[in-house]
ZANUMI-707894 format. One record per atom (N, C-alpha, C): z, x, y. Coordinates in steps of 0.05 Angstrom, whole numbers, padded with zeros to 5 digits, always signed. Layout:
N
ZXY...
END
This chain:
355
-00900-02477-02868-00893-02466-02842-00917-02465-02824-00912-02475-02798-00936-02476-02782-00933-02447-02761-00944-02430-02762-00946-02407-02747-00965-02405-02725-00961-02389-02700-00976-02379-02677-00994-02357-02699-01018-02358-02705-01032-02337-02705-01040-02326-02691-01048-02288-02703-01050-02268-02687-01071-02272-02672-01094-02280-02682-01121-02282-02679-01120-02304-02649-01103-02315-02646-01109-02339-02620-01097-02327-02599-01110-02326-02574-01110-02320-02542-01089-02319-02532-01078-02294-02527-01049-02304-02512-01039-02313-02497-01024-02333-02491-01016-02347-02476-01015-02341-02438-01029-02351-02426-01026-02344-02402-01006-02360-02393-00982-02352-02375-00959-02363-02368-00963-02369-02344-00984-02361-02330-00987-02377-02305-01004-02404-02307-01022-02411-02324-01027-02427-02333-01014-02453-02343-01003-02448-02367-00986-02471-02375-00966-02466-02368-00954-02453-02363-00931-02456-02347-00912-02463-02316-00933-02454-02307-00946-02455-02273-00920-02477-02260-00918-02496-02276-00897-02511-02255-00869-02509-02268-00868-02502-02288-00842-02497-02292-00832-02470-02291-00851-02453-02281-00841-02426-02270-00834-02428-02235-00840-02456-02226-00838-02448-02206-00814-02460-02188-00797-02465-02212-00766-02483-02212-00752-02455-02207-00731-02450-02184-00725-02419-02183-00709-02405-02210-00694-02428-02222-00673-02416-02243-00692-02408-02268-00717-02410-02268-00725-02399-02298-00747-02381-02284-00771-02383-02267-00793-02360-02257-00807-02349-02284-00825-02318-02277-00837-02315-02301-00820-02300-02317-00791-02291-02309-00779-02276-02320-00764-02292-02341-00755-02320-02335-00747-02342-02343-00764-02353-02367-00785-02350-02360-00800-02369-02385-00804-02349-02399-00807-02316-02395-00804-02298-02420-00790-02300-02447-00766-02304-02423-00739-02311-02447-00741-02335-02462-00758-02349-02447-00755-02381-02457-00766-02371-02489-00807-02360-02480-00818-02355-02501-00801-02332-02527-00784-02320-02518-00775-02306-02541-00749-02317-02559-00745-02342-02542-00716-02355-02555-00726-02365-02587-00703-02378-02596-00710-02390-02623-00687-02409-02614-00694-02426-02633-00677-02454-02625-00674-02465-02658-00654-02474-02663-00656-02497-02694-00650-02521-02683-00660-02536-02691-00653-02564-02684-00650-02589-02712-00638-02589-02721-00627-02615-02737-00627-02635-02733-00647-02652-02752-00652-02681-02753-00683-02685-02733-00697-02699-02750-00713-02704-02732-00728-02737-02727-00713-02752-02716-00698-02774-02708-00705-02776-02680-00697-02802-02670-00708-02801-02650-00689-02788-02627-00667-02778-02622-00670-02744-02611-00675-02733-02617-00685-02722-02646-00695-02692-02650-00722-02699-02635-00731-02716-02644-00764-02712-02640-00760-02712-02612-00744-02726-02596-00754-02721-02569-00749-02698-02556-00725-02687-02572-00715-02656-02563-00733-02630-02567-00749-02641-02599-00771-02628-02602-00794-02629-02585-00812-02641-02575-00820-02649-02560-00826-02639-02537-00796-02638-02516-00796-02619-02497-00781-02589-02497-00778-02579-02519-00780-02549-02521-00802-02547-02525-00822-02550-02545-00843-02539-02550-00860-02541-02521-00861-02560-02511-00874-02558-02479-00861-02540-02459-00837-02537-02465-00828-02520-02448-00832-02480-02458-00851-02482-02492-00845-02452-02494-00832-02442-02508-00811-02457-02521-00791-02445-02532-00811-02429-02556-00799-02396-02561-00825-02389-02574-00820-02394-02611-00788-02402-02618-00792-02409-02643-00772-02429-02645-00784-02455-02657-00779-02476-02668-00773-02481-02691-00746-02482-02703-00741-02485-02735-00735-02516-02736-00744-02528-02745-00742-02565-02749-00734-02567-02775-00709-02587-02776-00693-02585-02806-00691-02621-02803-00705-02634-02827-00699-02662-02823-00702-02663-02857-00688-02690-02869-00684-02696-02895-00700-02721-02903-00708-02732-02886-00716-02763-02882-00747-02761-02888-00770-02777-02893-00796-02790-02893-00794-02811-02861-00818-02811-02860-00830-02828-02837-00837-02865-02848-00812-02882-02837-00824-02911-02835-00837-02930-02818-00841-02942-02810-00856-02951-02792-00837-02968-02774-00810-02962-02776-00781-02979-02759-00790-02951-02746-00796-02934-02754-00789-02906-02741-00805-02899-02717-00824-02917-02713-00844-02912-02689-00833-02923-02668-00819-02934-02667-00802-02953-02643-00791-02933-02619-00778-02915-02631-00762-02889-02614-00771-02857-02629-00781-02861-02653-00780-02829-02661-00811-02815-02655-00809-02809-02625-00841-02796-02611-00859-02784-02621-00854-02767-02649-00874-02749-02652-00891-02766-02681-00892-02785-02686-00898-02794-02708-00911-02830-02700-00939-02821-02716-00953-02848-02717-00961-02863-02745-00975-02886-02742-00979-02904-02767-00981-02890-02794-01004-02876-02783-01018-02849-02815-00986-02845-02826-00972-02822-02807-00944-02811-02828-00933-02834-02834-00930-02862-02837-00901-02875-02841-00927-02889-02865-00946-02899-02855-00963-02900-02892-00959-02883-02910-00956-02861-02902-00974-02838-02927-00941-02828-02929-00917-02841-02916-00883-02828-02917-00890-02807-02914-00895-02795-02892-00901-02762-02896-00873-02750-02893-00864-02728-02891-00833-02711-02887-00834-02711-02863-00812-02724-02845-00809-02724-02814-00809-02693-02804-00801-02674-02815-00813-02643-02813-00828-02633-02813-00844-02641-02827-00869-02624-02831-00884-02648-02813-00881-02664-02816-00908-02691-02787-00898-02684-02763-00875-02669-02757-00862-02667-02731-00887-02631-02719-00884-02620-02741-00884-02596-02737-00920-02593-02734-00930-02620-02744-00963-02609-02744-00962-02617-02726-00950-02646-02710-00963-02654-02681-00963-02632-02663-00925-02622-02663-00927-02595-02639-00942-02576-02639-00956-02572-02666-00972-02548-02670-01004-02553-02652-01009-02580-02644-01028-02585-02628-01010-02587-02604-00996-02592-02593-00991-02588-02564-00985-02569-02560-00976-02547-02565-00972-02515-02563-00975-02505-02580-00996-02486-02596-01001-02475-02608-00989-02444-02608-00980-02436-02587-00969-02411-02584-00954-02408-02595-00935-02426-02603-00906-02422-02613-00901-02431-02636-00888-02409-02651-00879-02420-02685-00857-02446-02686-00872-02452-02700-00860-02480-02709-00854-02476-02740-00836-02479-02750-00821-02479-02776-00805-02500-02785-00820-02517-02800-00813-02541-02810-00795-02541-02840-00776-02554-02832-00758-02545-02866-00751-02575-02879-00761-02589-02901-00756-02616-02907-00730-02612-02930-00709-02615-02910-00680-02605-02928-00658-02623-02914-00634-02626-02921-00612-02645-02925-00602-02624-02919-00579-02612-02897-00567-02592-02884-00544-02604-02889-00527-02571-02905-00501-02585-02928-00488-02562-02923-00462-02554-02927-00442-02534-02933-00456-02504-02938-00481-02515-02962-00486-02491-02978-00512-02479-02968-00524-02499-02938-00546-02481-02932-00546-02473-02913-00524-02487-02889-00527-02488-02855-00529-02461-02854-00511-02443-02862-00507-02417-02844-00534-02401-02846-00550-02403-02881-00575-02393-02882-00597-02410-02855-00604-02430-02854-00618-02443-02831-00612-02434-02813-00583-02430-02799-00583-02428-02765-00576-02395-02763-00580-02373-02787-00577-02346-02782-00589-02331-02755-00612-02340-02743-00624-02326-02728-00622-02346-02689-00608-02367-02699-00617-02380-02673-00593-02371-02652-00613-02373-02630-00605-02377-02599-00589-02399-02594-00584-02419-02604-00577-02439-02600-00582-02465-02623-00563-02481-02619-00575-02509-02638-00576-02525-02630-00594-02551-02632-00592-02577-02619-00587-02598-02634-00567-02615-02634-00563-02636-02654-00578-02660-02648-00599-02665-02665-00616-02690-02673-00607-02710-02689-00578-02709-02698-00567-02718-02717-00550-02743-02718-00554-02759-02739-00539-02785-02739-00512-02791-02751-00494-02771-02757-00473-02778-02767-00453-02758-02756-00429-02766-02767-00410-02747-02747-00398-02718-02770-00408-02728-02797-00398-02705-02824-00417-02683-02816-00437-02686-02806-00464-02665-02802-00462-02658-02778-00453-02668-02762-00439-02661-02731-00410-02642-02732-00395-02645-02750-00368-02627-02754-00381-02599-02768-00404-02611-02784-00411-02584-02811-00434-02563-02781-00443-02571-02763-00461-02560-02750-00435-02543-02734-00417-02568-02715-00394-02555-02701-00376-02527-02715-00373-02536-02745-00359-02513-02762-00372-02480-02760-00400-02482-02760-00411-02463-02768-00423-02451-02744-00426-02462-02721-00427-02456-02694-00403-02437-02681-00374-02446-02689-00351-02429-02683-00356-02410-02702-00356-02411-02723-00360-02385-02739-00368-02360-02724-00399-02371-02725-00428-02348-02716-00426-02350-02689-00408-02369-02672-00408-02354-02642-00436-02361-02637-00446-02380-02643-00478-02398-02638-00466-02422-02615-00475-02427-02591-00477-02444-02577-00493-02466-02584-00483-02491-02586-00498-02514-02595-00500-02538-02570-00511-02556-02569-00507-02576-02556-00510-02616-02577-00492-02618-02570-00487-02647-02588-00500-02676-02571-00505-02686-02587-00520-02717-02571-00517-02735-02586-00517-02754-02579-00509-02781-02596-00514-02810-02576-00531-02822-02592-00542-02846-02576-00539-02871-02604-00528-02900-02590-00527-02924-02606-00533-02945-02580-00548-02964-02598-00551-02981-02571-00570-02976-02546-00556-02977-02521-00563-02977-02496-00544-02942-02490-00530-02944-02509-00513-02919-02492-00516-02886-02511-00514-02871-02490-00519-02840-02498-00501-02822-02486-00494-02802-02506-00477-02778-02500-00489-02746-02498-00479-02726-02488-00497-02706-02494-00468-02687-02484-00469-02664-02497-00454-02639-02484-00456-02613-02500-00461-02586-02474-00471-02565-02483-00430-02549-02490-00437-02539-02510-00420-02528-02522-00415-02493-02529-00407-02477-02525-00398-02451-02522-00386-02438-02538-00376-02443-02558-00354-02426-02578-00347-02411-02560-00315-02413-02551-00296-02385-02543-00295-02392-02511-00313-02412-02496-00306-02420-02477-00305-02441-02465-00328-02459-02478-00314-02488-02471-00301-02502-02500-00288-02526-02505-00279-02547-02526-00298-02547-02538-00290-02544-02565-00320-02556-02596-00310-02580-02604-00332-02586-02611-00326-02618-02621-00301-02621-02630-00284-02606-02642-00259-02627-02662-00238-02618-02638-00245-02602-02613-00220-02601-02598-00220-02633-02575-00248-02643-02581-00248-02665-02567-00255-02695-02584-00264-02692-02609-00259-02710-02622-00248-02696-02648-00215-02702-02658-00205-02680-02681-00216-02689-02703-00218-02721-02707-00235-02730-02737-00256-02748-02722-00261-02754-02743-00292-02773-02752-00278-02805-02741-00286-02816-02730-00272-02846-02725-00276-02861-02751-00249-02877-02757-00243-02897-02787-00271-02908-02783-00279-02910-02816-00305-02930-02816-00306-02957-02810-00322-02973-02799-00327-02983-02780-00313-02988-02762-00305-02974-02753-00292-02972-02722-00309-02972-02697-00333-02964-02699-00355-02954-02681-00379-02970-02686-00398-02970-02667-00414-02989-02672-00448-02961-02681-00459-02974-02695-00480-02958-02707-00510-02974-02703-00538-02955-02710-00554-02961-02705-00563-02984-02721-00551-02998-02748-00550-03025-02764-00536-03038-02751-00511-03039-02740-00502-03057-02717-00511-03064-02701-00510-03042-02681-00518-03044-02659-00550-03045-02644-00571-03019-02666-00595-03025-02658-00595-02994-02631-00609-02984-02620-00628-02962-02604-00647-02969-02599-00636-02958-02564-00665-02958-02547-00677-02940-02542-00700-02938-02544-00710-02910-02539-00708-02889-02513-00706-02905-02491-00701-02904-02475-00674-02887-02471-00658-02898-02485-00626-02875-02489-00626-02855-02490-00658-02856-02517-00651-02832-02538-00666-02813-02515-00689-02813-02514-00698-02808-02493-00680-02781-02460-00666-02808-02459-00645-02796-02434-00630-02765-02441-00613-02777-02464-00603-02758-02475-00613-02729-02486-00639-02733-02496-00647-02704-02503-00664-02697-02476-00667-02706-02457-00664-02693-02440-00638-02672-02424-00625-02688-02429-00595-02671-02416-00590-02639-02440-00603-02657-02463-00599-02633-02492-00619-02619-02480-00640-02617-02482-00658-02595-02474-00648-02580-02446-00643-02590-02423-00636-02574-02405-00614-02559-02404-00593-02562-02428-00564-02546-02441-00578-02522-02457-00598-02530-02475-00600-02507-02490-00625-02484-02479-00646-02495-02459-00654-02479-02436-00634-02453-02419-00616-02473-02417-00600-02451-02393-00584-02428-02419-00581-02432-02447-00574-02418-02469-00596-02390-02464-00616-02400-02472-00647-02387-02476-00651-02363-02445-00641-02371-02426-00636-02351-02408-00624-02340-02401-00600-02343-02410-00582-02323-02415-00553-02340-02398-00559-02356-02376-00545-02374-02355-00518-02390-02375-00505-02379-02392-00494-02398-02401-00465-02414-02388-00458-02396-02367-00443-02400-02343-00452-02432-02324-00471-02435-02324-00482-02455-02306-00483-02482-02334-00480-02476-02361-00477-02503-02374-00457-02518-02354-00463-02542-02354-00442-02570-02336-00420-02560-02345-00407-02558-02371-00385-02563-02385-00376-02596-02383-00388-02613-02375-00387-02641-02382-00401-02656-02399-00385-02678-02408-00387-02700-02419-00413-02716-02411-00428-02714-02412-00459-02738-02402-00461-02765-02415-00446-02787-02399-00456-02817-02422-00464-02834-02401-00479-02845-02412-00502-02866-02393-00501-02900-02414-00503-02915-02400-00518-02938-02404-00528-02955-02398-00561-02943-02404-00588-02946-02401-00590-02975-02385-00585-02994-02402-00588-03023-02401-00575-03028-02376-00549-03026-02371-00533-03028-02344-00531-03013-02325-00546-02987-02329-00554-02974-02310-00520-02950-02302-00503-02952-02308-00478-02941-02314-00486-02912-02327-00474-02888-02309-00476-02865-02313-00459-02843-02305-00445-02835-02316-00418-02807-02324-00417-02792-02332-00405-02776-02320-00399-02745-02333-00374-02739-02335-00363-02723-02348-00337-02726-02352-00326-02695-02353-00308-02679-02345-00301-02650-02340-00286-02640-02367-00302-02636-02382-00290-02630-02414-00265-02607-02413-00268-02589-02385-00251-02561-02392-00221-02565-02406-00206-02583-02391-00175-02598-02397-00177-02599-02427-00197-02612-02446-00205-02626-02470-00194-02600-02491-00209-02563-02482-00201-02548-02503-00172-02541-02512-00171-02550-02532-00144-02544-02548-00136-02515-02548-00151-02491-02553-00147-02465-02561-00137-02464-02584-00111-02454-02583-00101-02448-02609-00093-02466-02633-00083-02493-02612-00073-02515-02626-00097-02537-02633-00123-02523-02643-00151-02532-02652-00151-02518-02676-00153-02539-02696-00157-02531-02725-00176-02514-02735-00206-02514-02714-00233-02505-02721-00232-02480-02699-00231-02487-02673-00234-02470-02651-00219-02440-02655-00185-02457-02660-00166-02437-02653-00156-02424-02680-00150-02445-02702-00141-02430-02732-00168-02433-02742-00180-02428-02736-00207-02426-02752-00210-02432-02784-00200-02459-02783-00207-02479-02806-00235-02483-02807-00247-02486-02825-00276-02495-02821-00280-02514-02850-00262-02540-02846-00259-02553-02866-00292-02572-02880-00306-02567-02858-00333-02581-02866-00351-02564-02873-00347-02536-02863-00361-02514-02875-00355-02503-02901-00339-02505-02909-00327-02503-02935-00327-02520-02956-00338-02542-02944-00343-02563-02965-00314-02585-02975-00300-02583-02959-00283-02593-02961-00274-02628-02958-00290-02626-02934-00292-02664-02921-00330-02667-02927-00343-02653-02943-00366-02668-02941-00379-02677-02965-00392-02696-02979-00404-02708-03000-00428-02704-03007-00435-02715-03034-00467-02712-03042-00486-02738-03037-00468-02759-03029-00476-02788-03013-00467-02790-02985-00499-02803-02982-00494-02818-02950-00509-02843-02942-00496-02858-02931-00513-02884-02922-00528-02866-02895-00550-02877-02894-00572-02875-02872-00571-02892-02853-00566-02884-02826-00563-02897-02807-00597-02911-02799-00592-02943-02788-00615-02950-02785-00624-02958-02810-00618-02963-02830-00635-02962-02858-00616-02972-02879-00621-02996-02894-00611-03005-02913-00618-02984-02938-00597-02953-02932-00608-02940-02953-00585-02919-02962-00589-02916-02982-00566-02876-02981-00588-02865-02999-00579-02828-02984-00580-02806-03000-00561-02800-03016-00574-02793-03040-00550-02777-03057-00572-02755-03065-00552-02733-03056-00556-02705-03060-00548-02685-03096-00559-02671-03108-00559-02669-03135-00533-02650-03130-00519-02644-03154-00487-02623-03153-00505-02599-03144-00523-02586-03157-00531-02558-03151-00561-02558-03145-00564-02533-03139-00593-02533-03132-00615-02537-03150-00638-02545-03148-00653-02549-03165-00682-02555-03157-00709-02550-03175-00733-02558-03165-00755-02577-03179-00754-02597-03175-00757-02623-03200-00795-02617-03193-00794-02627-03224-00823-02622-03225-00838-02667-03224-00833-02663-03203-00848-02682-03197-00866-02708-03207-00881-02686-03217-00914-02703-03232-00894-02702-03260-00890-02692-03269-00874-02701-03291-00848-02728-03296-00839-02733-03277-00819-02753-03271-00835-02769-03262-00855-02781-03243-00875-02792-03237-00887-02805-03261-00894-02789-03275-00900-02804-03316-00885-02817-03322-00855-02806-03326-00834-02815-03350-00829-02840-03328-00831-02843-03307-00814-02871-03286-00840-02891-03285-00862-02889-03289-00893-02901-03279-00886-02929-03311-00878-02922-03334-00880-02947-03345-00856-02977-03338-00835-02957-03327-00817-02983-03311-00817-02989-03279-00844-02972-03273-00839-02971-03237-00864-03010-03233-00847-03018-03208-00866-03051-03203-00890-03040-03201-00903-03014-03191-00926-03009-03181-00933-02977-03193-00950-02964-03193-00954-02943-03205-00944-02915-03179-00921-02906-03181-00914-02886-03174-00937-02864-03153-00927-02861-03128-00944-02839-03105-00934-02815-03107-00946-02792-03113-00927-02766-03108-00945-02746-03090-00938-02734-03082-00955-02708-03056-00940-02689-03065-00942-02666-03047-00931-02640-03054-00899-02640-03041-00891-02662-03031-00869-02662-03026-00847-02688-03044-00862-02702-03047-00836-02729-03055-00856-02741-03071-00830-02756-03081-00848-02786-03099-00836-02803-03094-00844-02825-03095-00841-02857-03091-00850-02880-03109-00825-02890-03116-00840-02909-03128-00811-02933-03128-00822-02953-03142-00800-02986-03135-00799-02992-03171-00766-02998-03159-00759-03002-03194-00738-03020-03195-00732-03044-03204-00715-03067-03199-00714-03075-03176-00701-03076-03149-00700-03087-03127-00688-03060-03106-00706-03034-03116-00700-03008-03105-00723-02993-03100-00734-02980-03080-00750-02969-03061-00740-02934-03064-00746-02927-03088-00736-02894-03087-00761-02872-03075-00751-02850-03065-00754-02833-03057-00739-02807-03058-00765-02794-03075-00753-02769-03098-00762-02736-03077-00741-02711-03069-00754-02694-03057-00763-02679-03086-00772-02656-03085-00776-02633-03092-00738-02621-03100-00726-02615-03082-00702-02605-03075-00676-02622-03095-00685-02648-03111-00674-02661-03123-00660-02688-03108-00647-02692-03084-00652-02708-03064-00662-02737-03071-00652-02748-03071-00672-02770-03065-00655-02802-03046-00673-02814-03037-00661-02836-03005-00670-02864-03035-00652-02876-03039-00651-02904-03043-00647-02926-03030-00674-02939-03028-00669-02969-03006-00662-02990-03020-00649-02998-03014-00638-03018-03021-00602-03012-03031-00601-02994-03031-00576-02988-03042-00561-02992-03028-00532-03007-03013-00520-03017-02998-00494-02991-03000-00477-02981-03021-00453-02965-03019-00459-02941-03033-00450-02912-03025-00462-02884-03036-00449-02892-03076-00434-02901-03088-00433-02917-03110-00459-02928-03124-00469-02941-03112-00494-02959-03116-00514-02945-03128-00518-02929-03106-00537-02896-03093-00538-02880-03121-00512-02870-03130-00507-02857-03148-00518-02875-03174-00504-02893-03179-00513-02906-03197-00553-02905-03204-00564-02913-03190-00589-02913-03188-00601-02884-03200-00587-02877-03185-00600-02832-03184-00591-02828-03219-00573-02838-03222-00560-02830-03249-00594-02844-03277-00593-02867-03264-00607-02884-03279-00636-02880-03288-00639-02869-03266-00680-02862-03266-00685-02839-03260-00663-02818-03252-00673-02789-03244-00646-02771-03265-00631-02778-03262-00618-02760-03274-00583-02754-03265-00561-02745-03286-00542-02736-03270-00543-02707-03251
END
């Protein structure tokens, strides 16, 4: 955990703040709130990182960063907060996210969590937040965030970028549409085009957590009246840009999540212990229960069949074994490259780590 210590200078707000106090909707009374907000943000990808990014410049005074992933070097293309060093050394896109901000604003806690956000942890992670920002690449982790947001009466804001094109919308439990009153399921697989199809520009991603940061700002001051309540999609490349008036969209009662307060992804009902990784010839498979693998010990027993002698840190290990690129957490976790179907995935995890 990267913390503001006591011992360092307090922040003068006319200082670093000076021009964004002097926007009338936030002032110094504005960036108070800013500094006392807490924010979670999920995934740290190239919206999280950019979303991360500009809260921490803007103040926000606590930052909880939840990402499951290591740093590759595809990943410098669009994911801002991360250079050469982390995608050599695979550092945890959490914790490399959370030391950079800790040099651009030091004032503000930054709390880095290198975890896979599932059924059985979300509500512990987002207990204390002001708000949530979705950095996230799939739509099972987008329903499980949306689920648990109606619950706790947590305002979130969702984003989603492929390609040239980007989405963003600030969300309300109880007064505007949640995700499943405007999308009720997950679209059939491959129906939609994805970052292995299709490819991201940074530039999108970019756009979009901007519109995300200025949704969960106006949260942080209390303004939640002045969210757009629209739809935001742009594309970048063609220069094509919309908003769209979501209010019509809420279902109320006749919303499975909103209105009968189903919370079928919070419950564990629609979600798995495999996932393909967007962007990445890869899946996670997640272990049945919790657990804390001792590392340097599995590092031994895998080092006489690994092509190369096994890397481990205080967070993961790595090592290559038949025509597979594994990556082991602490948390039991582990991302297989090469693995093409969550089947595959499993198979592998079964093989060299364990059921």
């Amino acid at each position: 955990m990267t913390h503001a210590e006591d011992s360092k200078p307090a922040v003068q707000l006319d200082d670093r703040y000076s021009r964004q106090m002097l926007f009338a909707p936030i002032g110094k009374a504005g960036q108070q709130r800013i500094a006392a907000g807490r924010v979670v943000l999920v995934g740290c990808g190239a919206l999280g990182t950019a979303s991360a990014n500009l809260l921490a410049r803007a103040g926000v005074g606590h930052l909880r960063l939840i990402d499951r992933d290591y740093v590759e070097l595809h990943n410098l293309q669009r994911q801002t907060l991360f250079d050469e060093t982390d995608a050599h050394e695979g550092r945890p896109k959490a914790t490399a996210a959370a030391a950079l901000l800790s040099k651009i604003n030091s004032s503000i806690e930054i709390e880095p969590h290198v975890a896979d956000v599932h059924s059985g942890n979300i509500e512990k992670l987002i207990a204390d937040a002001d708000v949530i920002v979705d950095g996230t690449d799939n739509f099972e982790t987008r329903y499980l965030i949306n689920d648990v947001a109606v619950k706790t009466g947590t305002p979130w804001v969702y984003g989603a970028c492929v390609g040239d094109q980007g989405m963003a919308l600030g969300i309300v439990p109880g007064r505007t549409p949640c995700l499943r009153c405007i999308f009720d399921a997950p679209p059939p697989a491959g129906s939609s085009p994805t970052c292995d199809t299709a490819g991201v520009l940074a530039s999108a991603a970019q756009m979009v957590a901007a519109v995300q940061v200025a949704e969960a700002l106006k949260v942080l001051l209390g303004k939640r009246d002045e969210l757009t309540g629209r739809m935001m999609q742009c594309h970048i490349w063609t220069g094509e840009y919309s908003t769209f008036d979501m209010a019509a969209a809420r279902v109320g009662e006749g919303c499975d999540c909103c209105g009968a307060r189903e919370f079928r992804y919070l419950d564990g009902a629609d979600t798995g212990r495999t996932a393909a990784l967007c962007g990445r010839d890869a899946v996670q498979v997640r272990p049945a229960s919790d657990t804390q693998l001792d590392l340097e010990a599995l590092a031994q027993r895998i080092a006489p069949i690994a092509k190369a002698a096994p890397t481990v840190n205080r967070y993961l290990l790595r090592f290559a074994v038949d025509a597979f690129g594994v990556t082991v957490f602490r948390d039991g976790r582990a991302i297989i490259k090469g693995a093409t179907t969550p089947e595959e995935g499993r198979t592998i995890y079964a093989k060299y780590i364990g059921s």
